[in-house]
RODO-2510 file (C-alpha; in nm, 4 decimals, decimal comma):
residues 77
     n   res          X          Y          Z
     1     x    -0,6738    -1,2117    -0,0325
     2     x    -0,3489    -1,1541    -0,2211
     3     x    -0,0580    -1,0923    -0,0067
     4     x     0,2843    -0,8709    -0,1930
     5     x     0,6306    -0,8903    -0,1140
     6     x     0,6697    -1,0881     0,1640
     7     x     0,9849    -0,9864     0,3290
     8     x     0,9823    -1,1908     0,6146
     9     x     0,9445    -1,5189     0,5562
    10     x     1,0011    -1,6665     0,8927
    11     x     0,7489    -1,4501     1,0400
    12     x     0,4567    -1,4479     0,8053
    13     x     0,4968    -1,8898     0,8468
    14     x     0,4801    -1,7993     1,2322
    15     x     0,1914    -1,5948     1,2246
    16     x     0,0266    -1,8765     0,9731
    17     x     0,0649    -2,1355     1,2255
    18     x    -0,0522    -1,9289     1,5239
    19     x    -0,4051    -1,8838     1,2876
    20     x    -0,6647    -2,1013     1,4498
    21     x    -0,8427    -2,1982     1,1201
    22     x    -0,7870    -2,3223     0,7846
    23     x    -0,5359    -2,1182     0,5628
    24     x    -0,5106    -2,2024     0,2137
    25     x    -0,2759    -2,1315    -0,0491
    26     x    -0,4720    -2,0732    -0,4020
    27     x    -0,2448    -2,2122    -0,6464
    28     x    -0,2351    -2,0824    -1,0275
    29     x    -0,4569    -2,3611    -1,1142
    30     x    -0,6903    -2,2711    -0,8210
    31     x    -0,5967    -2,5666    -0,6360
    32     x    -0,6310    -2,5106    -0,2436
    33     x    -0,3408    -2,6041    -0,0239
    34     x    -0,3397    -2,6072     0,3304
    35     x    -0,0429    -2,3167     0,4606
    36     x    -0,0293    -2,3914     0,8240
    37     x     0,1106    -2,7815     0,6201
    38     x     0,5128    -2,7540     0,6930
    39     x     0,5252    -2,9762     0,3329
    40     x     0,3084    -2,6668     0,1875
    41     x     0,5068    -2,4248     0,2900
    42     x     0,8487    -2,5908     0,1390
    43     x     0,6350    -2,6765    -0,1658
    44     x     0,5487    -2,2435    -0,1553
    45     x     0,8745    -2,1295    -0,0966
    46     x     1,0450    -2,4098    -0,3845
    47     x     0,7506    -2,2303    -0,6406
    48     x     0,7447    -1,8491    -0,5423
    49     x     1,1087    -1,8006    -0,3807
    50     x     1,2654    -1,4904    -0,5494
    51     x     1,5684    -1,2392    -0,4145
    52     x     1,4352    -1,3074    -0,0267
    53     x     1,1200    -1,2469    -0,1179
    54     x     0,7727    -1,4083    -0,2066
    55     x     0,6788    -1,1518    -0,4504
    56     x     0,2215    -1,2350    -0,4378
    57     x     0,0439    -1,5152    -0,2816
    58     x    -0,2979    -1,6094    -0,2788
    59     x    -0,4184    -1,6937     0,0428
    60     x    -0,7587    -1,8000     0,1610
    61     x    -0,8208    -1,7780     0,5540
    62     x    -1,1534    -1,9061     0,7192
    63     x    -1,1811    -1,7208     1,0348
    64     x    -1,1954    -1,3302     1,0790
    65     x    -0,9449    -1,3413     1,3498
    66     x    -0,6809    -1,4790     1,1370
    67     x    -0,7640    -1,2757     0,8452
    68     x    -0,7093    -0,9722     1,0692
    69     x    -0,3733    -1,1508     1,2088
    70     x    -0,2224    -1,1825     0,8598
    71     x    -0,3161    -0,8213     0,7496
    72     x    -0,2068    -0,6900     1,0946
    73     x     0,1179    -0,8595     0,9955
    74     x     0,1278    -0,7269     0,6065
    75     x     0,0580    -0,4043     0,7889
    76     x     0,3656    -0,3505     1,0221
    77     x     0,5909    -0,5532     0,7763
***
């Protein structure tokens, strides 16, 4: 799923590390990187970090529950 203009930063890396699965970044070069990864999240917010934002992000979750966490979260943010 592609995620827009995250806002809050803080919170969408909480919600990530309450998911009980795998969730993936999808790099440009289709590379999968593990998000719940502290060093991947640094390494996200170094590469996509613009005006307190993260304008789109690829992001690849493998359990339904956490798929509807993070679009609960795009939802009411």
């Amino acid at each position: 799923m592609k995620v827009n203009n995250i806002k809050d930063i803080e919170g969408f890396f909480n919600v990530v590390s309450k998911c009980t699965g795998r969730v993936e970044l999808i790099t440009g070069e289709g590379d999968r990187l593990n998000l719940k990864s502290k060093l991947t999240q640094y390494v996200a917010l170094a590469n996509v970090f613009s005006n307190g934002t993260i304008p789109e992000l690829e992001i690849v979750a493998s359990e339904k529950e956490d798929i509807d966490r993070l679009i609960a979260f795009m939802l009411n943010n």
